[in-house]
N, C-alpha and C positions, 0 to 999 in steps of 0.2 A: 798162444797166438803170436804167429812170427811170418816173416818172410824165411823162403827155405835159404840155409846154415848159406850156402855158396855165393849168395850175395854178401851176406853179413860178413865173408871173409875177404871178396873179390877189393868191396866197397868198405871197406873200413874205414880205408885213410881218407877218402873224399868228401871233401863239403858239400858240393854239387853233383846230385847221384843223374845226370847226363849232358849230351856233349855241349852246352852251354860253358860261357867261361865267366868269370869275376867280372870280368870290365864288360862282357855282353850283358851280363843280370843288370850292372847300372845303366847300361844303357836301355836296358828295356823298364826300368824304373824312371827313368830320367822321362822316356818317352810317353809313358803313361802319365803323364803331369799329376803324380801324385801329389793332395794337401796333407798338411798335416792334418792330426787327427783320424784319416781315413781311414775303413778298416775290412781288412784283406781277411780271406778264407782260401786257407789252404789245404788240400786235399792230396795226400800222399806228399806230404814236407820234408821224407828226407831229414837232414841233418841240417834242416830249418835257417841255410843261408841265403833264402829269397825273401824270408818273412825278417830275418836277425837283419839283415845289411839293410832295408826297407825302413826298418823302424828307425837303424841308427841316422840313415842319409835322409830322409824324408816327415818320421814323424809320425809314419802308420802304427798303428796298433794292430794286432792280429791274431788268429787263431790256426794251428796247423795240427793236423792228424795223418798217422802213419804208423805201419801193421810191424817197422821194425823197433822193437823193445834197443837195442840199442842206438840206432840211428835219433831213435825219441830223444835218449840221455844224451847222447851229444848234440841235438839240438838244445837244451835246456842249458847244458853246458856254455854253447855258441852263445847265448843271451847273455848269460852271466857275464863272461868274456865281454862281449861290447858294451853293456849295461843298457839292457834294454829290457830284460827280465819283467820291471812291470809293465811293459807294454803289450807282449807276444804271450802265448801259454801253447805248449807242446803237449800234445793228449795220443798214448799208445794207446790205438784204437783201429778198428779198421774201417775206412774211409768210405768204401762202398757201399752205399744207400745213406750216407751222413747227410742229413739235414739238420740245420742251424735254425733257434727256436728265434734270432734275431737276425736281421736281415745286416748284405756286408754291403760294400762300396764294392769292390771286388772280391771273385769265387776264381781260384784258379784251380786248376790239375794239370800239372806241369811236369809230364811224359808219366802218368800213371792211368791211362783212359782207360784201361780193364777195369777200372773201379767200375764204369757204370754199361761196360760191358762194350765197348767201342765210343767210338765222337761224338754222336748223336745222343746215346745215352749217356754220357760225362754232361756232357751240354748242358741235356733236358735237368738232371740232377745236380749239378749247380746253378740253373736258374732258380731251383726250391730256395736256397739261402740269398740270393743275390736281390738290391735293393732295385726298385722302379730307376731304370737309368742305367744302372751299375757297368761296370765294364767285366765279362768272362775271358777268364785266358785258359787255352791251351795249348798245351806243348805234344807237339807229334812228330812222328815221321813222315815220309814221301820219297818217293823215288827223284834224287837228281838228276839218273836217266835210268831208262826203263831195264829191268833184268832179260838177258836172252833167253834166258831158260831159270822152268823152276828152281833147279838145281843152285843156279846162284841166288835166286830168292831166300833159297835154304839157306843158303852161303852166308848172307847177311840177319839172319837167323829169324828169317820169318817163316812162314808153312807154307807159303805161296807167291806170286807175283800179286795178286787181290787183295794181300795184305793191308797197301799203302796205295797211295793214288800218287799222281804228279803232279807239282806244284798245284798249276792254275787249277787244275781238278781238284784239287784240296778248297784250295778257295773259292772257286764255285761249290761246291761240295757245304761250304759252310753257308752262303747265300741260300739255295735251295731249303737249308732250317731255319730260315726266316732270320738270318744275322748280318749288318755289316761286319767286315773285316776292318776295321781301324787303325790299327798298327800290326807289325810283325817287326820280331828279331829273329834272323837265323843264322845258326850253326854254320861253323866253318870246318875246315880237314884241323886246324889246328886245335878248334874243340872238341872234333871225335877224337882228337891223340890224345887229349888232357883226360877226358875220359875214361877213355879205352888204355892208354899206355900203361898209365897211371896201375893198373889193375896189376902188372904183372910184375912189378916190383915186390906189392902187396903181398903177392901168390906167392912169390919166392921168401920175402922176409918170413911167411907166414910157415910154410915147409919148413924154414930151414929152423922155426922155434916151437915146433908142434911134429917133429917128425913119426913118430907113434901112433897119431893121430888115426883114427880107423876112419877119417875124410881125406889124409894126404894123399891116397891114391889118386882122387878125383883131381884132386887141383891138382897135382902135379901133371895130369892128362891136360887139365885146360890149360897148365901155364906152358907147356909143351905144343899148344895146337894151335892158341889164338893169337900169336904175333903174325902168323901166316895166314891165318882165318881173314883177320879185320882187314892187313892190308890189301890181300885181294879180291874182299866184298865188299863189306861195311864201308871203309874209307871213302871205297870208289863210287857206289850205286847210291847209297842213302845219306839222305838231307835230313834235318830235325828244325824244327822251330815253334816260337811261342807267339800264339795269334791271340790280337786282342778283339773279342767280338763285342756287339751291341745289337740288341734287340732292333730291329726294325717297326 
């Protein structure tokens, strides 16, 4: 049970598996007036630097699940590292349909909504774990402005322009499911680079100490295609950001 091999190579080096940056994650920490004690459910955590900084700066305790076996270990690692270890527990699991037998303060999915099969379904399935009150985050896309054609939809590596919505249609979008939008942190061009750049350093270190590899062919296609890719889609058309909802 994995995520497939080209993430785990692309993503290796990164704490934060999208375009979010360090100082955005405290700042969307800081915003949620986290107490201590509170305690976070995280659903597709990555390399568990939203739940590990969270515990360190604020005092949450938490629970994170994610389908990648290694991303798991270096979250477990990241805890050690800040000594937070008995606060957080990292579970190689896969997150979709995860219900929690104990209710959280917050239930996030923070850019992993295919768990429950789109927004509405992430939503509906972290409100199963979330407490009376609680705050839901999640983290998505949307269009910064609209694609002319499918083709650049593609470009930004969606399967359509119906992918994503724009802005305010995102946030109405979350109203119509019966939620206030409460906060929001969003993505900037300098957090899809940290993201996204970041990958192709990886892709080369990674070629250049696995060349045998019966995968180097692929990467070496992506680390050959996507410096040209991102800047003339992704950077330009798509927005990302982590919305805090509340039940109405």
């Amino acid at each position: 049970m994995d995520i497939p091999r080209i993430f785990n190579i692309t993503e290796s080096a990164h704490r934060i598996h999208n375009p979010i940056t360090p100082e955005k994650l405290a700042t969307l920490g800081a915003a949620l007036r986290l107490e201590s004690g509170a305690r976070v459910l995280d659903l597709g955590s990555g390399s568990g630097e939203m739940l590990c900084t969270w515990a360190r700066d604020h005092g949450v305790s938490g629970t994170g699940i994610d389908l990648s076996q290694l991303f798991t270990e270096q979250a477990k690692r990241r805890a050690e590292e800040l000594g937070v270890a008995d606060q957080v527990k990292f579970i190689h699991g896969d997150a979709a349909g995860y219900v929690s037998d104990e209710k959280f303060d917050v239930a996030a999915c923070v850019g992993a909504t295919w768990i429950g099969g789109g927004v509405a379904g992430t939503i509906e399935l972290l409100a199963r774990s979330l407490r009376t009150g609680g705050i839901i985050l999640i983290g998505e896309p949307y269009w910064r402005q609209l694609p002319p054609t499918e083709t650049v939809a593609k470009g930004c590596e969606g399967s359509s322009i119906s992918d994503f919505l724009r802005l305010p249609e995102l946030l109405a979008f979350f109203g119509r499911l019966g939620y206030d939008v409460v906060e929001m942190v969003l993505a900037d061009q300098d957090g899809w680079d940290r993201y996204e750049a970041a990958k192709w350093l990886t892709m080369r270190r990674w070629l250049e100490a696995n060349p045998d590899d019966e995968f180097a062919k692929d990467v070496r296609t992506k680390l050959t295609s996507e410096p040209e890719r991102y800047a003339a889609y992704t950077r330009e058309y798509l927005g990302w950001g982590v919305f805090a909802l509340m039940a109405r």
